[in-house]
Residue frames relative to the residue before (quaternion, step in Angstrom):
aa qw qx qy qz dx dy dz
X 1.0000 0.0000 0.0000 0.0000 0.00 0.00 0.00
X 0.4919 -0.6887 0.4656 0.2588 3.19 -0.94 0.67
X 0.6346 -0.4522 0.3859 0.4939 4.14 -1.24 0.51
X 0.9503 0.1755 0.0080 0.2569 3.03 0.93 -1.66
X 0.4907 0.6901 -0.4510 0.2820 2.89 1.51 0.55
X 0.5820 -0.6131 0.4461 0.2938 3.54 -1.37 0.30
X 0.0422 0.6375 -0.7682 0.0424 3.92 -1.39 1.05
X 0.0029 0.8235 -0.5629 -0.0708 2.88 -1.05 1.15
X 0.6096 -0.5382 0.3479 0.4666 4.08 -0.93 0.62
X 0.8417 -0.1815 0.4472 0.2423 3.08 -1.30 -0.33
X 0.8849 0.0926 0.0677 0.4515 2.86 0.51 -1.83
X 0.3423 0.6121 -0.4397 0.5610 3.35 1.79 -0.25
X 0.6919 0.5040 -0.3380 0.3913 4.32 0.46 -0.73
X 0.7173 0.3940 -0.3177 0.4788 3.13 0.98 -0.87
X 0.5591 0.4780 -0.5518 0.3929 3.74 0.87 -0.95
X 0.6403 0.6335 -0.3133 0.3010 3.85 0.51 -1.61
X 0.8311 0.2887 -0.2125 0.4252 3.57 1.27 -1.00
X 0.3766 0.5720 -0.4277 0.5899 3.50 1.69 0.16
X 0.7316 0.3812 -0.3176 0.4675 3.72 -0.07 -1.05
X 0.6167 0.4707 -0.4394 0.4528 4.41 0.75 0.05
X 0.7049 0.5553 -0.0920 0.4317 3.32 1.19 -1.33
X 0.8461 0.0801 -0.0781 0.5211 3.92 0.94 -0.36
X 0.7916 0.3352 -0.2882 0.4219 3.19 -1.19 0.69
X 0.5255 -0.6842 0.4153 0.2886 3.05 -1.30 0.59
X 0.0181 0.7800 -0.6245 0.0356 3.92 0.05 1.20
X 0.7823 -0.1152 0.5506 0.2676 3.05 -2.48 -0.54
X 0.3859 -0.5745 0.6988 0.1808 4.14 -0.41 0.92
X 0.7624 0.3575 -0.3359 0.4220 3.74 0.36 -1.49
X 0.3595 0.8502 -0.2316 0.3071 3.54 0.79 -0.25
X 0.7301 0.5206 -0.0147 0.4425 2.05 0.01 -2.53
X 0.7734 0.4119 -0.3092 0.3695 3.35 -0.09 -2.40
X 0.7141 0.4873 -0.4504 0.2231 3.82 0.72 -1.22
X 0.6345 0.6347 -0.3348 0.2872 3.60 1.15 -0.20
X 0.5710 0.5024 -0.3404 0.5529 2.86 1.55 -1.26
X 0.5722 0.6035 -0.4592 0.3122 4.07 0.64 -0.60
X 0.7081 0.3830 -0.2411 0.5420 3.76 0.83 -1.18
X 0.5507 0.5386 -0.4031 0.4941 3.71 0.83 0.05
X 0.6499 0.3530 -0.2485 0.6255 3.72 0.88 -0.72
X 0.7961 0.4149 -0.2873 0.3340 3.77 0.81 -0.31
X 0.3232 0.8512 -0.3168 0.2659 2.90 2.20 0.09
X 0.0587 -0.8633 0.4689 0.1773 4.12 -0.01 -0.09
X 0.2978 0.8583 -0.3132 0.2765 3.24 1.69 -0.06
X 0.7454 -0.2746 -0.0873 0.6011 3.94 -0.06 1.42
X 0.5668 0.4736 -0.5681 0.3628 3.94 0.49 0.90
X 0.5727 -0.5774 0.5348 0.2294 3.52 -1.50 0.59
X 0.7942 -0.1675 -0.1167 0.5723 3.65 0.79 -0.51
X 0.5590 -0.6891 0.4599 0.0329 2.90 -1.42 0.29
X 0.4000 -0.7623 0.3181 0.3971 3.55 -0.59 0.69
X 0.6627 -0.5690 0.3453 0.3432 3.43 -0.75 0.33
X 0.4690 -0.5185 0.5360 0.4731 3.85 -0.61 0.36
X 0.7193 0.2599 -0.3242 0.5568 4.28 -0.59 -0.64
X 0.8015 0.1599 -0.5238 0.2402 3.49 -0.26 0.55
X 0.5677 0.5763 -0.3932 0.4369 3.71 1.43 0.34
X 0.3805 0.6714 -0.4220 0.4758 3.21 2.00 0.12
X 0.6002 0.6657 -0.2065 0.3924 3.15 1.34 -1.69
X 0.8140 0.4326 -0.1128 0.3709 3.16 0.62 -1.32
X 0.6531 0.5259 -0.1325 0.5286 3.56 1.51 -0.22
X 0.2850 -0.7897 0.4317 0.3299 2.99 1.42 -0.83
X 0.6647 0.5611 -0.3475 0.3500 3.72 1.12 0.41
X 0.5439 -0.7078 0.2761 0.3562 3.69 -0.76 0.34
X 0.5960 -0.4804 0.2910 0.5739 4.04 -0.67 0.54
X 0.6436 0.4955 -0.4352 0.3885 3.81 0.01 -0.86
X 0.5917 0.5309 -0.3641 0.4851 4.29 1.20 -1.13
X 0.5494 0.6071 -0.3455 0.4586 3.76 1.49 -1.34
X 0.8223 0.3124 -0.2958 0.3724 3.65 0.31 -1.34
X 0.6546 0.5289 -0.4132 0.3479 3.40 0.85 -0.73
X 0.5723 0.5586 -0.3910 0.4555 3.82 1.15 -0.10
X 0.5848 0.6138 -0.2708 0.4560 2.96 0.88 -1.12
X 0.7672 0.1779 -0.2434 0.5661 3.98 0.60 -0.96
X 0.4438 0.6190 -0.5069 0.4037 3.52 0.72 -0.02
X 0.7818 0.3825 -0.2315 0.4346 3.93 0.97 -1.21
X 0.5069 0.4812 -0.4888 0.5221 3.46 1.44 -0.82
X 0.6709 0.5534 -0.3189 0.3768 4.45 0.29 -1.44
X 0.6609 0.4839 -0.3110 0.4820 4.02 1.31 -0.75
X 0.4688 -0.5052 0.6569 0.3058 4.04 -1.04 1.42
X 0.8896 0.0336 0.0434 0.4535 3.88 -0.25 -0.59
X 0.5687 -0.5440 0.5039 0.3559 3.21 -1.92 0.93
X 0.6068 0.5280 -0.4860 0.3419 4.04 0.99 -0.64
X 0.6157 0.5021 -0.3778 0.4755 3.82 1.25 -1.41
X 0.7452 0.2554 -0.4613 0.4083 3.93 0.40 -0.94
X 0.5344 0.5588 -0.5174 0.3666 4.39 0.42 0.39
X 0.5871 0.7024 -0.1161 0.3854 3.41 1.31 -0.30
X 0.1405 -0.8751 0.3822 0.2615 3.56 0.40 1.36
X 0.4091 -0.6723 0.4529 0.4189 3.64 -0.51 0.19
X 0.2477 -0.7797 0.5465 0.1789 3.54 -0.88 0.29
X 0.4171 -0.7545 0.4562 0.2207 3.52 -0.79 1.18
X 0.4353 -0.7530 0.4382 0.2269 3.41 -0.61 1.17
X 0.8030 -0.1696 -0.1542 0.5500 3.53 1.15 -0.48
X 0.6512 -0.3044 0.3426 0.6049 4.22 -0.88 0.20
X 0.5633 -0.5073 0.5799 0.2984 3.68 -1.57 0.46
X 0.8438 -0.0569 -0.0213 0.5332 3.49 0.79 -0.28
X 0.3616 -0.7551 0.5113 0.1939 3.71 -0.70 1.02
X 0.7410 -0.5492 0.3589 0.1435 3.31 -1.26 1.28
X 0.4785 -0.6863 0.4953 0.2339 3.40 -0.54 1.32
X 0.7820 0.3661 0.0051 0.5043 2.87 0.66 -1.88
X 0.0673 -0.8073 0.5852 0.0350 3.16 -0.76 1.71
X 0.5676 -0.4095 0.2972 0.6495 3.72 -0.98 0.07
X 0.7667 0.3309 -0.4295 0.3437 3.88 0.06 -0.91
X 0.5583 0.5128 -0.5294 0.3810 3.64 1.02 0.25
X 0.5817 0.6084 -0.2545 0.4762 3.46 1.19 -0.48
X 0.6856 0.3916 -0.3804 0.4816 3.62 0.91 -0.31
X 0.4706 0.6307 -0.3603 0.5009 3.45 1.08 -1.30
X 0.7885 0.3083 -0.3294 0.4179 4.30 -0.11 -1.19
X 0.5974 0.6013 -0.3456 0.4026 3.72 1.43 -0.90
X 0.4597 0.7436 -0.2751 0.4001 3.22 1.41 -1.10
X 0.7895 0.4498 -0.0801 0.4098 2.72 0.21 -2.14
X 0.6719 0.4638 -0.3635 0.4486 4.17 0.60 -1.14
X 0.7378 0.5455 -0.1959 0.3460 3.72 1.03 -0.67
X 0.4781 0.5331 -0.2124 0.6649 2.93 2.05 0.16
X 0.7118 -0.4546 0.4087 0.3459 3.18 -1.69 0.96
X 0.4011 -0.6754 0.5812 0.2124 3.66 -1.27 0.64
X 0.7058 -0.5037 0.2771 0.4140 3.33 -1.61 0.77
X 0.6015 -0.3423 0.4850 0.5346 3.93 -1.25 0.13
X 0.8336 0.2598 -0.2520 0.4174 3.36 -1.83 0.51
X 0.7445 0.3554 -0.1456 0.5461 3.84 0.80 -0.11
X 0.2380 -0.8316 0.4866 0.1226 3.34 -0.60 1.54
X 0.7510 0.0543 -0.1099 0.6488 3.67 1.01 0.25
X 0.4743 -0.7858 0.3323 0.2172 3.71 -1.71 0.00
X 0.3569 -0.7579 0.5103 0.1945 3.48 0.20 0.90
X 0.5871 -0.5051 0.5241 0.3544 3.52 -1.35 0.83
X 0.7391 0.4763 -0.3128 0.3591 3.81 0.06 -0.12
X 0.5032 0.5647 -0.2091 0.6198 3.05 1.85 -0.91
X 0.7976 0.3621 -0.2143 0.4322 3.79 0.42 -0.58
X 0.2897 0.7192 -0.3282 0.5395 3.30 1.96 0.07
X 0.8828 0.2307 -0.0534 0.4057 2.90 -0.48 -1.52
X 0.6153 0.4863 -0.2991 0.5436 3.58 1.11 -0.59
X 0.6418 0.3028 -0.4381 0.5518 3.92 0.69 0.39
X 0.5391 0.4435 -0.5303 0.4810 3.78 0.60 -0.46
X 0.8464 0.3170 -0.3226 0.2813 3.65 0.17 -0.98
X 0.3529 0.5645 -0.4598 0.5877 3.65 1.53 0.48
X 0.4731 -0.7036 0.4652 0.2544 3.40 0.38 -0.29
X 0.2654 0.7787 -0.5335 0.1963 3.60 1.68 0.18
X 0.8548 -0.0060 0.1603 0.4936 3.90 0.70 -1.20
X 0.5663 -0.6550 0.2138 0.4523 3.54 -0.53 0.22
X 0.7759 -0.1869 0.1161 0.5913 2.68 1.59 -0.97
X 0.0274 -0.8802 0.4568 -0.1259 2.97 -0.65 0.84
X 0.5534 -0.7566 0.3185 0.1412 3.75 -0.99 1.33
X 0.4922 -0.6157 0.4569 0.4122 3.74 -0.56 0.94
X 0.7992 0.3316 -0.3565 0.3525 3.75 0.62 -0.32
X 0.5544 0.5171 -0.4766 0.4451 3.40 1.10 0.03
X 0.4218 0.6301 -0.4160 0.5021 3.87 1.16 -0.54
X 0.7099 0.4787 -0.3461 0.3834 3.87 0.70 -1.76
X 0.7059 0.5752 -0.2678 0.3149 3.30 1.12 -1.33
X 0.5522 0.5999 -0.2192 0.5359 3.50 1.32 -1.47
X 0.7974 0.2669 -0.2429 0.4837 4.06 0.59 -0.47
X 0.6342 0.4633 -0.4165 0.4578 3.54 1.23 0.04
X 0.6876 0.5067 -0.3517 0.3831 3.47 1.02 -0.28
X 0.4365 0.6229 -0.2644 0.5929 3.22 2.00 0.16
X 0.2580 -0.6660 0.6220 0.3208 3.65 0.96 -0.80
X 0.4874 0.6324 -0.5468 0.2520 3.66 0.38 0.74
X 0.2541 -0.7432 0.6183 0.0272 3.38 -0.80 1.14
X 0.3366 -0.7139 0.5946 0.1534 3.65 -0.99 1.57
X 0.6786 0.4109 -0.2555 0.5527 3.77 0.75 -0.81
């Protein structure tokens, strides 16, 4: 037997082919089951090939392997049906609500001397140097005042 090929029980087939077939689930889900089910090798002589169960799923060889170790790496077929939830964002927001009032604050107020209104670059650099954030992008500024309905012009 191979390290990595896949045998599945009995009953690990049926949970794998009940859980494609009912209920409303996750597509992503779905496809990884139906993937170890096509990767299954359990009483067959050959086997289907990795690019044509790609084919058949609609997903790419690298989506094929990472399922593949994801089910051999899961204690159970219930833990490897299970999406994981991310405990926090890969990165935490620059832009907090009180950084967001502080720039809203700031466009609704009188512009600097020498400038007859404020330009998304102009409020950029004038909150980095307030010290609102370290730094921060004329187009996230655009975004942060359009979801406000604030209009610079």
């Amino acid at each position: 037997m191979e390290s990595n090929a896949i045998y599945l029980s009995e009953e690990d087939r049926e949970v794998l082919t009940e859980f494609t077939k009912t209920g409303k689930r996750d597509v992503r889900l779905v496809n990884r089951a139906k993937v170890i089910l096509l990767l299954d090798r359990t009483g067959k002589k050959d086997h289907l090939r990795i690019g044509r169960i790609c084919e058949s799923v609609g997903i790419s060889r690298q989506a094929a392997n990472e399922i593949r170790a994801a089910y051999l790496s899961a204690e159970n077929v219930a833990e490897f049906l299970k999406r994981k939830k991310r405990e926090n964002p890969p990165v935490a927001p620059k832009v907090t609500g009180e950084v967001e009032a502080r720039i809203i604050a700031l466009a609704c107020g009188e512009p600097p001397k020498g400038y007859a209104r404020w330009t998304l670059r102009l409020l950029a650099s004038k909150a980095v140097e307030l010290d609102f954030v370290d730094s921060i992008s004329n187009v996230t500024v655009y975004h942060l005042l359009k979801k406000r309905s604030i209009s610079l012009i």
